[in-house]
N, C-alpha and C positions, 0 to 999 in steps of 0.2 A: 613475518606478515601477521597483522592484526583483524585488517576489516575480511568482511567476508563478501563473497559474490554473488549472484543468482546465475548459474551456469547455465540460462536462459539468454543472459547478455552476454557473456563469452564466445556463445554460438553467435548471435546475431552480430556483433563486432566484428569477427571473422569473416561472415557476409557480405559485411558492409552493409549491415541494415540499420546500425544503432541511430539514433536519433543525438543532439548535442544532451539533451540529457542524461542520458544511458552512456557515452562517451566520456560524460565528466565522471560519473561514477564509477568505471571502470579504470580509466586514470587516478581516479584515487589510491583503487584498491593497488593498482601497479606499482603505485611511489608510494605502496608498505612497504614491498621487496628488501627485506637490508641488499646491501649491493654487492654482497659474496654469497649470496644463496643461489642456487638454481631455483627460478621461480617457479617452475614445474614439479619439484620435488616439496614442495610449501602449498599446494592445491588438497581443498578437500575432496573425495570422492567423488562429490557431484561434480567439482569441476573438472577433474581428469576426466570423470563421463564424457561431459560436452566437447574436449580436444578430441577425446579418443573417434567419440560416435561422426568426429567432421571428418576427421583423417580418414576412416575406414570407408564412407559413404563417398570420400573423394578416390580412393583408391580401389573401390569397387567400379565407381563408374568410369573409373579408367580400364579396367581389363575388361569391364562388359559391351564400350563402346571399340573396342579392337576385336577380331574376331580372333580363337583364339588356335592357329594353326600354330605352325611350325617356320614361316616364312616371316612371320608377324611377330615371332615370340621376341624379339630385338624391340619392337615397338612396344610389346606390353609391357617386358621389363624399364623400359625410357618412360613409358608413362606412370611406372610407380615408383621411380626412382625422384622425377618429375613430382610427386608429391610428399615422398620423403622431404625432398628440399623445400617443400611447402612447407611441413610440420620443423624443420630444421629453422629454419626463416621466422616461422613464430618464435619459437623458443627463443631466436635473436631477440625479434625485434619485441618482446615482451619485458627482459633486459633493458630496452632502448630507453630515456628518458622521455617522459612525455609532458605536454604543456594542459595545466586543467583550465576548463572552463569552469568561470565564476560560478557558484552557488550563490543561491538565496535556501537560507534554512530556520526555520523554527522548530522551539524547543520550550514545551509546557513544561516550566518548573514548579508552578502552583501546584494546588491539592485540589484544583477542581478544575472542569472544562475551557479549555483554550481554545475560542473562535479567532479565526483568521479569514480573509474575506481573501480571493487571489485575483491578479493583475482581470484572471478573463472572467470576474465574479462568482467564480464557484466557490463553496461555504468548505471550508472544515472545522473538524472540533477534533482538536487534540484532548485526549485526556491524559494523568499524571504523567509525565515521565517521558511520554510521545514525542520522535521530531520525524519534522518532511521538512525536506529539501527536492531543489530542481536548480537547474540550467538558468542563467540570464536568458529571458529569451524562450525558456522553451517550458509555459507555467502550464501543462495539461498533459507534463511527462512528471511525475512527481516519485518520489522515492519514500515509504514510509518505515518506519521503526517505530515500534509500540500499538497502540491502538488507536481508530480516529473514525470518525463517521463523515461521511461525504456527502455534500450536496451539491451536484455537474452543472454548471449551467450547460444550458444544450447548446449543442454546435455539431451540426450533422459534418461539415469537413474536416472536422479535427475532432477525434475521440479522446479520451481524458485516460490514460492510463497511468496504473498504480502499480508498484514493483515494491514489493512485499515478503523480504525472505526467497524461496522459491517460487509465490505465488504473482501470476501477471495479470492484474482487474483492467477492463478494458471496458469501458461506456462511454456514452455520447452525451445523456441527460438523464441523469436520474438520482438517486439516494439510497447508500449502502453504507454496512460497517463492515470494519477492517479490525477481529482480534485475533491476533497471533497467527495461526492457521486455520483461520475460518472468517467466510466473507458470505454476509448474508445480506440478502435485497429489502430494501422498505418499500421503494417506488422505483418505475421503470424495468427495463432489461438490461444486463449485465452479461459479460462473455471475462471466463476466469480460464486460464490451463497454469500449470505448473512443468518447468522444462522441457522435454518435448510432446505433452501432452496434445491431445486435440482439444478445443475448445469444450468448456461448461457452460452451457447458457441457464442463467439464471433468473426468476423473476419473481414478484413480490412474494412471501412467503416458503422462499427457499432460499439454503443457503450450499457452500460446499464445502465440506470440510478435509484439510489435508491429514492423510492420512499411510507413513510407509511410501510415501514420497510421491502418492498418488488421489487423487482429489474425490471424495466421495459426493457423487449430489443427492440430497435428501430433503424433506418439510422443515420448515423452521423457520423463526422468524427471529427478527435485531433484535437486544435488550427494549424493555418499555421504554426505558428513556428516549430513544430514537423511534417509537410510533407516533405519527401523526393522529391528534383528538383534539375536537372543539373542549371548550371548557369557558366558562363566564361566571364572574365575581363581582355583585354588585355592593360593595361596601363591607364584606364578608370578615369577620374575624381570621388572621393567616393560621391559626389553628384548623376551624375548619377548612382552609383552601389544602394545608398539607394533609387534613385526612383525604379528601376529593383527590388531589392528583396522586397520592399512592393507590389507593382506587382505581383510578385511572389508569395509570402507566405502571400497576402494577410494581410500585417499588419502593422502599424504604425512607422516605425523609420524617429528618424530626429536630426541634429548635434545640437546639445551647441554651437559653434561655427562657424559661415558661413564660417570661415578663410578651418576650416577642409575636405570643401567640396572641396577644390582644386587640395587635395593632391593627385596621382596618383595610383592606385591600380590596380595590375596587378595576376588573380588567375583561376584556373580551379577546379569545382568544380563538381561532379558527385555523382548523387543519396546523397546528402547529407541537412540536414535539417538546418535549420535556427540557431541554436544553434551555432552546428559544424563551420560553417560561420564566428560567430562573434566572435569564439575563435579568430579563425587564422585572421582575422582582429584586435583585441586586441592585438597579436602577432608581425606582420608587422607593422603598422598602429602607434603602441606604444598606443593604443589610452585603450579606459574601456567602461563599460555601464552600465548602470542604467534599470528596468521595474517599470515604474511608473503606474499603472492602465495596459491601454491596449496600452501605448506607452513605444517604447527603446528608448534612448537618449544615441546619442553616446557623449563623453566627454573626454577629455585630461587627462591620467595620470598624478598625482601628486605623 
């Protein structure tokens, strides 16, 4: 076995809670199995956690719901043998072949931000090396690897969750970043746990970070790039535009070539974040970009 799981969705598959999203992902991870392994002995930690912790909560609530005499004791051993054959039954049917559902997945191979708009209009921006995937069908369950900023469109019946390593981001409308083990809010509220945590509610200016397999909430705010600032250019040299938005947003850009700082840029720009920016500069401009560490490099189209 190769991919790995969040033993968040182990539990809830066992419930019968996953969604078709969470169901394709987890069939993925089942048809790593080579087909002489026990797939139970191929589990990391956290995920023997999540069999273990369902087994024991099923087999407790089986000797707690018998009372526990001596006339009874025939019934409470039937009802834990009764769940043995549960836990016996997974291990089959985990074995069993399964059929996946379709994926749709992107994957930023560039050297700089990769916007994707989704089926129910919500914004992302993959950066280097990022991919999300989801279910045909099911575009506000989504799957991240790497790092990405979100923008929800809202829809109070259907929340927009993100499964991220161990970590499960759950909103309705709003705009956060997603790096590695840390999910921090721009706009809106946010609800984060990690495997059987209880809920993190989060909101602008806070983020939480995982930490020992346990999510710490604290102040903080997204990278500059992802704050929202007005900013207006009327004819302006792009030299002085990149001094203004590192200014601004707080962050490193600088030209490839000093020729490009001449060129004249003229734009009005309201509540919009640094991304957004550099589209419409790669637009106008003819120009591209690169994120190399904690610097943008802007650079000539070829």
């Amino acid at each position: 076995m190769k991919n790995k799981i969040p033993p968040e969705l182990i539990h809830k598959y066992l419930q019968g809670q996953c969604s078709q999203q969470e169901e394709a992902i987890i069939n993925t991870w089942y048809e790593s199995f080579d087909g002489d392994t026990d797939p139970l002995t191929g589990l990391t930690a956290e995920e023997q956690q999540a069999v273990k912790q369902l087994m024991h909560s099923r087999i407790k609530a089986c000797i707690k719901a018998v009372p526990v005499v001596r006339k009874n004791r025939v019934m409470v051993y039937a009802a834990i043998a009764a769940s043995l054959l549960l836990f016996i039954g997974i291990r089959f049917w985990m074995k069993a072949p399964t059929k996946s559902t379709p994926l749709v997945a992107y994957r930023n191979a560039s050297h700089g931000l990769m916007k994707q708009v989704l089926p129910d209009s919500s914004i992302v921006w993959l950066h280097p090396k990022a991919r999300l995937s989801y279910a045909v069908g099911e575009t506000r369950d989504v799957h991240l690897e790497g790092d990405a900023f979100f923008e929800i469109a809202k829809d109070p019946a259907h929340p927009f969750i993100v499964y991220s390593g161990i970590i499960v981001t759950r909103v309705l409308g709003t705009s956060f970043y997603i790096n590695g083990n840390e999910v921090s809010v721009v706009s809106g509220k946010v609800a984060v746990h990690a495997t059987a945590e209880e809920e993190i509610i989060l909101l602008p200016q806070q983020k939480a970070t995982l930490s020992d397999k346990a999510l710490v909430k604290e102040k903080g705010a997204a990278p500059g790039i992802w704050q929202q600032h007005s900013v207006s250019f009327d004819n302006v040299p792009v030299k002085e535009v990149v001094d203004t938005l590192n200014k601004v947003f707080n962050t490193h850009i600088r030209l490839e070539d000093k020729k490009m700082g001449t060129y004249l840029f003229k734009a009005d720009f309201t509540g919009q974040n640094l991304a957004a920016i550099l589209e419409i500069m790669e637009q106008s401009l003819e120009v591209t970009y690169e994120i190399t560490n904690n610097e943008i490099i802007l650079k000539y189209q070829h």
